[in-house]
C-alpha positions in Angstrom: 7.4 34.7 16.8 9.1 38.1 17.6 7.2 39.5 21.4 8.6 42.9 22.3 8.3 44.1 26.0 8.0 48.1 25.2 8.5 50.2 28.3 7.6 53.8 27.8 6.6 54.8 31.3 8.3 57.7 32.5 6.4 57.7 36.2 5.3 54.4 36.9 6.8 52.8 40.0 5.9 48.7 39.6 4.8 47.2 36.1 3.9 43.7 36.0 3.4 41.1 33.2 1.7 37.6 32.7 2.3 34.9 30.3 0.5 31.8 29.8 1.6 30.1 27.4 -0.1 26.2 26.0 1.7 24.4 23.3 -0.2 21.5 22.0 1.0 17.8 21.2 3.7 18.2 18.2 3.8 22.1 18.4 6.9 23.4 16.9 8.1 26.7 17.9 10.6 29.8 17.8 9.9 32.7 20.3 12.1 35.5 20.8 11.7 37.9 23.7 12.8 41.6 23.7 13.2 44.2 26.2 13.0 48.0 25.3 13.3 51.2 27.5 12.3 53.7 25.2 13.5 56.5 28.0 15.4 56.3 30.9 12.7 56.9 33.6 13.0 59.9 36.5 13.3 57.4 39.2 13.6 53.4 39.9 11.1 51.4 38.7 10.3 47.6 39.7 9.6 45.2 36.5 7.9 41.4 37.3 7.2 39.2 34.7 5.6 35.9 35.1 5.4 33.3 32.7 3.6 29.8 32.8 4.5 27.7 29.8 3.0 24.3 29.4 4.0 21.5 27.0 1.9 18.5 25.5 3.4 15.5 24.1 5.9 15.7 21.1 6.1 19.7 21.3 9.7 21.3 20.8 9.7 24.6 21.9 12.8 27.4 21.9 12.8 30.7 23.7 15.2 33.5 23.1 15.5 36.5 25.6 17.0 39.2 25.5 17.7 43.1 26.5 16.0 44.6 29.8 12.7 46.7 30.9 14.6 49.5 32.9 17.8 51.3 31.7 17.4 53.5 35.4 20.6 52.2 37.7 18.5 51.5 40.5 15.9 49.7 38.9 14.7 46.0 40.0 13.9 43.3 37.0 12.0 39.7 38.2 11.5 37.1 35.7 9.6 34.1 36.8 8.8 31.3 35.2 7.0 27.7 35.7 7.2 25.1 33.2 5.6 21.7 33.0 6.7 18.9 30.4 4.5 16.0 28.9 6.1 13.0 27.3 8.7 13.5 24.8 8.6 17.4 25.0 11.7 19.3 24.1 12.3 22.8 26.1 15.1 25.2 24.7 16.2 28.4 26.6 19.1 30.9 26.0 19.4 33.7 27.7 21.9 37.3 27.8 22.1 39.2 30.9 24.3 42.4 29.6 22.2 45.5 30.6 19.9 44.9 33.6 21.3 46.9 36.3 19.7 44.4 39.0 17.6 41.2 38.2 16.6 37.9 39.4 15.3 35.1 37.1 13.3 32.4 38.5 13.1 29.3 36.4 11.1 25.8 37.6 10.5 22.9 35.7 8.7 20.1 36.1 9.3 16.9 34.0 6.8 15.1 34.4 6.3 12.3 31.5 8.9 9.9 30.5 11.8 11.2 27.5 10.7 15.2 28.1 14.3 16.5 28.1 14.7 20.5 28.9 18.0 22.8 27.9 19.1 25.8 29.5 21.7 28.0 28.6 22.9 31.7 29.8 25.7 34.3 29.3 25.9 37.5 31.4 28.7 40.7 31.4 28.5 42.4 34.4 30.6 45.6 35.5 30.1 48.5 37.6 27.2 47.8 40.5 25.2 45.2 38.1 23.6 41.9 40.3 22.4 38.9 38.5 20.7 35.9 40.8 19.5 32.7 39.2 17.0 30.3 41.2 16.3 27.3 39.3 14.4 24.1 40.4 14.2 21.1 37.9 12.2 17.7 39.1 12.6 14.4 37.3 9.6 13.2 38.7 9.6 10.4 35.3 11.9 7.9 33.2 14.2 8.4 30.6 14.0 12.7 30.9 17.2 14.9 30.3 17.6 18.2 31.9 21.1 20.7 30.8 22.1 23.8 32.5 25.4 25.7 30.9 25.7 28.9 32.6 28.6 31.4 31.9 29.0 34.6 33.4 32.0 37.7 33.3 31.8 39.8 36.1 34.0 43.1 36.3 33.8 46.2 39.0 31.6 45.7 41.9 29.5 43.5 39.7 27.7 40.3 41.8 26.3 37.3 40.3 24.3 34.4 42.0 24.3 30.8 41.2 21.4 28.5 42.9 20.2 25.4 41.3 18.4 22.1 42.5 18.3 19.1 40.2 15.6 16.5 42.5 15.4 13.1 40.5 12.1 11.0 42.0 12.3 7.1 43.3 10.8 6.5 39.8 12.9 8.8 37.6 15.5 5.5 36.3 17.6 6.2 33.6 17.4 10.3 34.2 20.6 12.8 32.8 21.6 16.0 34.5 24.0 17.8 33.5 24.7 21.8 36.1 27.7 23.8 34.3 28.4 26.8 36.3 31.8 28.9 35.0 32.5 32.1 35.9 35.2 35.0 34.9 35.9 37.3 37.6 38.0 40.3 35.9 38.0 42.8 38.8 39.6 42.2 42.8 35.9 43.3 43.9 33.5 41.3 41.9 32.0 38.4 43.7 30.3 35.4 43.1 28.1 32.7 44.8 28.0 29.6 42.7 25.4 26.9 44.5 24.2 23.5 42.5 22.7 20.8 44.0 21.5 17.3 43.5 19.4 15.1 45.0 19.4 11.8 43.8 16.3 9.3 45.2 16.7 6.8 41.6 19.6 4.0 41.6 19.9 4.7 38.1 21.0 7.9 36.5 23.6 9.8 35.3 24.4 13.1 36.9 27.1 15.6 37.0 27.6 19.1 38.4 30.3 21.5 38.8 31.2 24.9 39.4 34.4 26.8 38.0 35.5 30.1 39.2 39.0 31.4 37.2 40.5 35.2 35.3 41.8 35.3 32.2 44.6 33.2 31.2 47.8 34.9 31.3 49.3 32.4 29.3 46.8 33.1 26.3 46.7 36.0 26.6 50.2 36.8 26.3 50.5 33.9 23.5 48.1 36.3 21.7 50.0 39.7 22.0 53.1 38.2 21.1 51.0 37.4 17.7 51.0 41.2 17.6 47.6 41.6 18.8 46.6 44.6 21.3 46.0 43.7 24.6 42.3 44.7 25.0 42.0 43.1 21.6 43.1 39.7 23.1 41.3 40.4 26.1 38.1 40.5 23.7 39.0 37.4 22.0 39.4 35.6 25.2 36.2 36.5 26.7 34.1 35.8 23.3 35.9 32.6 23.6 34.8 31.8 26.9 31.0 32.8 26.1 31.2 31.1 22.8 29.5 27.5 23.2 26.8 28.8 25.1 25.5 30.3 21.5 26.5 27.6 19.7 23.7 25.3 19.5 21.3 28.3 18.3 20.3 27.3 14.6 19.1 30.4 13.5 21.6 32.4 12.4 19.8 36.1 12.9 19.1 35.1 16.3 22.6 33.7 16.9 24.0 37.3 14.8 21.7 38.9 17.1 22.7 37.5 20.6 26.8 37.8 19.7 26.6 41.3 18.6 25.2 42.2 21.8 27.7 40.2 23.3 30.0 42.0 21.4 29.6 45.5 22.6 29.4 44.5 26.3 32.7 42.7 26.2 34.1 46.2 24.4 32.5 48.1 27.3 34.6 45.5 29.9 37.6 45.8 27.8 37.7 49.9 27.9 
């Protein structure tokens, strides 16, 4: 299922949205969110989208998202969403932050059945005076669930990304896995970044890992790559698509996954020039 987000407001000031969504025991579904600006509007505009997405036993759900409600440079996007997991429920998200001039996505899940196991994966380009925040909660509040965060961003400019996520595993949750991957690229001397996951850990029995990379581009590769006879934004393209790369790769569909890399595409070209 294809849901576009068509803004055509020219004058509005705040424009609010609110999903609800119910997926019944052995649902199986696709949905891809997009977000259109038909014209650039006179003056900021502030964009809030809510969604509340619920999960019976045995449903496996994806969600794609992608694009932005506001091209205007001034303009505020908030994405909030609250998820709740039955047994064995499977919850996919991927995510591309290249356009929004200024947003901040609120994710929190709640697994609250034994085996419901929850993915989320994001890849953001930032330059000039973009801002990306991410505030996610997850609770293991049963046995046996598995919760995966990979989050990659490239920040260039006076771009600023934010980085906040709490993993809490109950007295009950045994045998829980979760997994926080935070990496960042800064290109630019005046990007900045605040990278922030936590754990806290009230089972005796789980597997749990976190970590937080911050790093530029290799010089090493990069001159390995020009000495190939490759130009130098060229290999600074590669490099970056490499870095962003695994993020994509566990989307099956291959117009989606054509979809989200060509995007990804022309940003990295816009970083590279």
């Amino acid at each position: 299922i294809c849901i576009n987000y068509i803004n055509y407001f020219e004058d509005s000031f705040f424009n609010t949205f609110r999903n609800n969504y119910v997926f019944e025991q052995n649902c199986q579904l696709i949905i891809f969110e997009r977000f259109f600006s038909i014209k650039e509007p006179s003056f900021p505009q502030l964009n809030n989208t809510i969604s509340q997405i619920s999960l019976d036993k045995n449903a496996r759900i994806k969600i794609f998202s992608a694009g932005s409600l506001c091209s205007h440079s001034q303009s505020k996007n908030y994405a909030s969403s609250f998820i709740t997991q039955r047994h064995n429920s499977s919850f996919c998200s991927f995510s591309a932050n290249l356009d929004t001039s200024w947003s901040k996505k609120n994710t929190h899940i709640v697994l609250s059945e034994e085996r419901a196991k929850c993915n989320l994966y994001s890849a953001e380009c930032l330059n000039e005076n973009q801002y990306s925040e991410h505030d996610i909660s997850i609770n293991h509040n049963a046995p046996h669930c598995v919760s995966k965060q990979i989050y990659k961003g490239v920040f260039d400019d006076n771009s600023t990304g934010s980085f906040n996520s709490c993993v809490l595993v109950a007295r009950d949750a045994q045998k829980t896995v979760a997994i926080q991957q935070n990496n960042n690229m800064i290109l630019s001397d005046y990007a900045m970044v605040k990278s922030n996951p936590q754990l806290e850990i009230f089972a005796d029995d789980v597997e749990c890992a976190h970590g937080s990379t911050f790093g530029q581009l290799d010089k090493d590769a990069l001159f390995y790559l020009q000495a190939r006879g490759l130009k130098k934004l060229f290999a600074k393209k590669m490099l970056i698509h490499a870095f962003l790369a695994d993020v994509f790769e566990n989307i099956e569909n291959k117009d989606l996954k054509a979809d989200f890399l060509n995007n990804v595409d022309r940003k990295i070209q816009s970083l590279s020039e």
